[in-house]
C-alpha positions, 0 to 999 in steps of 0.5 A: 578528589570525587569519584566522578572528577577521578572518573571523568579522563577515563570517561573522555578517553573513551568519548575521544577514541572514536574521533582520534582513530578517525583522525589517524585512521582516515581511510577507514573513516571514509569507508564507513561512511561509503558503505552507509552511502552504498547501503543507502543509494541500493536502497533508494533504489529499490523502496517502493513508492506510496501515498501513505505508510502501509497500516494493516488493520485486523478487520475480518468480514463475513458476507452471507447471501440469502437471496429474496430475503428482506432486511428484517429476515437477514437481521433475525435469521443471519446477522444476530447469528454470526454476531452471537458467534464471533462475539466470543472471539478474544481481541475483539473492539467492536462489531458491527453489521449490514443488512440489506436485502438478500446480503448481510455483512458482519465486519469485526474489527480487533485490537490493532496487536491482534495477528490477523491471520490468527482472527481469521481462522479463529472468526471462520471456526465460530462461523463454522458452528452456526451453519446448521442454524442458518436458513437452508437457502442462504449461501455458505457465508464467506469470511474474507480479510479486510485490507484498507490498500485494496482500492484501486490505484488506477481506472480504466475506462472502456468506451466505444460503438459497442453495446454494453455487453460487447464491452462488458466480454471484451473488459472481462475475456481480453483486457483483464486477462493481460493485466492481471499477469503484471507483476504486483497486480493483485486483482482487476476489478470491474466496474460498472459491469452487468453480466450476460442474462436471459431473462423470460419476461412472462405473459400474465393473460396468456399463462391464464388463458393455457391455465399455466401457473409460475410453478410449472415455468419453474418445473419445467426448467427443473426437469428440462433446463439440465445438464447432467453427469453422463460417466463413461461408456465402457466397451472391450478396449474403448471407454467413451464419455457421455454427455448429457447436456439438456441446456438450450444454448440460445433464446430460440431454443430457450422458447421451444422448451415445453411447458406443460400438456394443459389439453394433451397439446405441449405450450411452449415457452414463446406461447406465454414469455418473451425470451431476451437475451438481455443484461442483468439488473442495473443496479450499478452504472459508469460512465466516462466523459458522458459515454456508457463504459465499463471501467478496469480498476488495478489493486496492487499486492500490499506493500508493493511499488504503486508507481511502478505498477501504474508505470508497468500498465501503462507500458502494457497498454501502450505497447500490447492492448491498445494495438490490438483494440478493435476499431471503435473501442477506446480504452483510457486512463480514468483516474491514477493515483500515481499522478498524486503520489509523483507530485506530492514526492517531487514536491517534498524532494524538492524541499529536501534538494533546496534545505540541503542547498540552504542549509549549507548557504548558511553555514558558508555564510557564518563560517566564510570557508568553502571547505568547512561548507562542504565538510559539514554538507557531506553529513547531509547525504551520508545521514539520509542514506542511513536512514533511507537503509533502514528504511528498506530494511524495515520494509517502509516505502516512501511516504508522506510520513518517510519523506517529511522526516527525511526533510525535517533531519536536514536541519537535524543531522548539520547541528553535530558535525558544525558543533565538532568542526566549529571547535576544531576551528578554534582550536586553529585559532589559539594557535595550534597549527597542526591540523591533525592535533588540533582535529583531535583536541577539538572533537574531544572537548565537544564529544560529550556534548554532542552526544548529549544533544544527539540522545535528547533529540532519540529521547524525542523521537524514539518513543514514538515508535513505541506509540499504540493505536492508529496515530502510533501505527501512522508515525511509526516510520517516521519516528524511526526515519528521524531516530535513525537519522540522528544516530547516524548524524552523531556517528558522522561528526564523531569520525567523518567530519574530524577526519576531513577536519584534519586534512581539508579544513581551510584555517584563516586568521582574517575574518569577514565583516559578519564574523566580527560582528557576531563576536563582537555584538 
């Protein structure tokens, strides 16, 4: 006898100890799949909600303002700079940079198994070396992480019989106040908004007819146009703060700041500007529905629940903002991405509840007993709890990507419990009549079998998980929904499906007219 033929009861033995235990041990049996089923409804639960997987890229940023510069100035004197310097980093893919006047961008982007928490400080020490080297009047460049899910998941828009600075202080002061305090709101970003500016529109003539030059403009608001530290008064047992606030709070004050003594007489700023109390440059506009707004975008944390969060504002909105909102003002929803997630979830949960029914259709019409239907059904949900488990437990969300491999292991996770229960069932009819030794019979002949399909389908899936880049990054979960999924479809026909076998399954030596002619051809 080969050392494989001495070698195989041992091996089917063992295969056929998981099923037989089941078998005797049936409440046992039961538990399991419960504490899946427990594990898996607390998880659904609980599992965000998102349009796609969660990528992180490590992207790093470093913006710097040198403002009046043109392009070529931001290209020669900061650009090539910070490029030469952060070139030097390790992990690096590629560079690249914006100059545009007054702002030069530099975004560079990393191997996608660089830590970015790691580039970051590594790219803001190298920026740190070349401050000296840039132009004095540029601002400290800020270096910032570049994260993709930072767009807003919703719009709001703001409209009414209000100027647009009134909108503007009303957006900024009030509504972006009580939003941000929602929980997993990260920023709220403002659109379409122009700041508060006073602008001196000077008179060229009239500057020339007071001999008054821009430098003196500019020198007088140097001088006068302060406001200072004034340290504290000290006297005996009381100590008073000093104010030195020189700053003229309105255009009425604004325009009695003195200029110059051209003739010994002062001119005053009125003499030669007009002094507006305006908005600052339109260098960016919103509208809704025709009407000027300012628009409120809602970034949410990474990782967080993008339905739960858009559900949470609109709650505020109803029940905190919107009494409150003076007569005149409208505050609307502009756009929201919940909407299209809902419909693209509800779509595919959908398609998950009609495979499950049409799944079990076919089964009831091939096998035309209700009781082996409902024992190869009850695989269908304990298997996708499983995978919805570990689905939280590995911080995944529900998905386009998640959700289409819980519907593709539908058809998946029935193929090992019909297999293990099909053989059972014949095993009832070559006679043995005892329901608990013919449970054991069958699942042991099949065991080998149905492991061996089981790991062909892991040897699919599973090393997609492995997969590198961004493709790898974006089928990560669900490969590991479906890997999951099979296991856990395996574990399933080896104990729950043979220990309903061996006390549900209904055994009928008749047979219907489709039977008899798929056996018989």
């Amino acid at each position: 006898m080969s050392e494989s033929a001495r070698r195989r009861p041992a091996l089917q033995q063992l295969g056929g100890s998981l099923p037989e235990f089941s078998i005797r041990r049936h409440v046992f049996a039961y538990m399991l799949s419960g504490v899946l089923l427990l594990f898996g409804l607390i998880s659904y639960d609980r599992i965000g909600v998102d349009r796609f997987p969660n990528i992180e890229f490590p992207v790093i940023s470093v913006q710097t303002v040198l403002p009046g510069a043109s392009p070529e100035i931001i290209d020669s004197s900061i650009a090539n700079l910070i490029e030469g310097a952060v070139n030097s980093v390790p992990g690096i893919e590629h560079v690249r940079s914006t100059s545009a006047p007054g702002v030069s961008v530099v975004i560079v982007q990393f191997v996608l198994d660089k830590d970015q928490d790691v580039a970051f400080n590594e790219v803001q020490a190298k920026v740190n070396q070349v401050l000296p080297r840039l132009p004095k009047d540029a601002d400290p460049p800020v270096v910032a992480k570049v994260e993709f899910g930072s767009l807003p998941i919703l719009w709001l828009a703001l409209t009414g019989d209000r100027t647009l600075q009134q909108l503007n202080e009303y957006a900024r002061n009030v509504i972006k106040k009580r939003l941000e305090t929602i929980d997993g709101v990260g920023e709220v970003r403002l659109g379409g908004e122009r700041e508060r500016t006073i602008r001196v529109n000077l008179d060229p003539d009239l500057m020339a007819a007071f001999g008054i030059a821009a430098n003196d403009v500019i020198g007088a608001f140097a001088t006068e146009h302060v406001r200072l530290q004034g340290g504290f008064l000290v006297g005996g047992s009381r100590e008073l703060l000093v104010q030195l606030d020189l700053e003229y709070h309105n255009t009425r004050e604004l325009e009695e700041l003195i200029v110059a003594y051209p003739a010994g007489a002062p001119i005053r700023l009125g003499d030669i500007a007009e002094v507006e109390d305006g908005l600052a440059d339109r260098r960016e506009f919103a509208s809704f529905n025709g009407q000027p707004s300012v628009g409120l975008g809602i970034i949410k944390v990474q990782k967080s629940n993008t339905v739960a969060i858009v559900e949470e504002v609109e709650r505020r909105l109803q029940e905190d903002i919107l009494p409150e909102l003076p007569h005149g003002l409208e505050l609307q929803v502009a756009y929201s991405d919940a909407d299209l997630i809902e419909d693209i979830v509800a779509a595919l949960e959908e398609h998950i509840l009609l495979g499950t029914l049409l799944t079990a259709l076919v089964v009831l019409l091939f096998l035309k007993s209700l009781s082996a239907t409902l024992i190869i059904a009850a695989a269908i949900p304990v298997s996708l709890l499983g995978a919805v488990a570990v689905m939280y437990f590995s911080g995944f969300t529900f998905n386009t990507m998640t959700l289409l491999g819980l519907l593709l292991l539908i058809g998946v996770v029935v193929d090992d419990a019909i297999v293990v229960l099909e053989n059972i069932y014949r095993q009832r009819e070559k006679g043995n009549r005892d329901a608990a030794k013919a449970a054991m019979a069958g699942s042991r002949q099949v065991v080998f079998a149905v492991l061996a399909a089981t790991l062909t389908l892991v040897a699919i899936f599973a090393p997609v998980i492995f997969m590198e880049g961004i493709i790898g990054s974006f089928f990560q979960s669900f490969a590991v929904v479906v890997t999951v999924g099979v296991l856990v479809s395996l574990f399933v026909s080896l104990t729950l499906t043979p220990a309903l076998c061996s006390r549900h399954l209904g055994f009928s030596e008749r047979h219907g007219p489709l039977y008899k002619f798929i056996e018989t051809g």
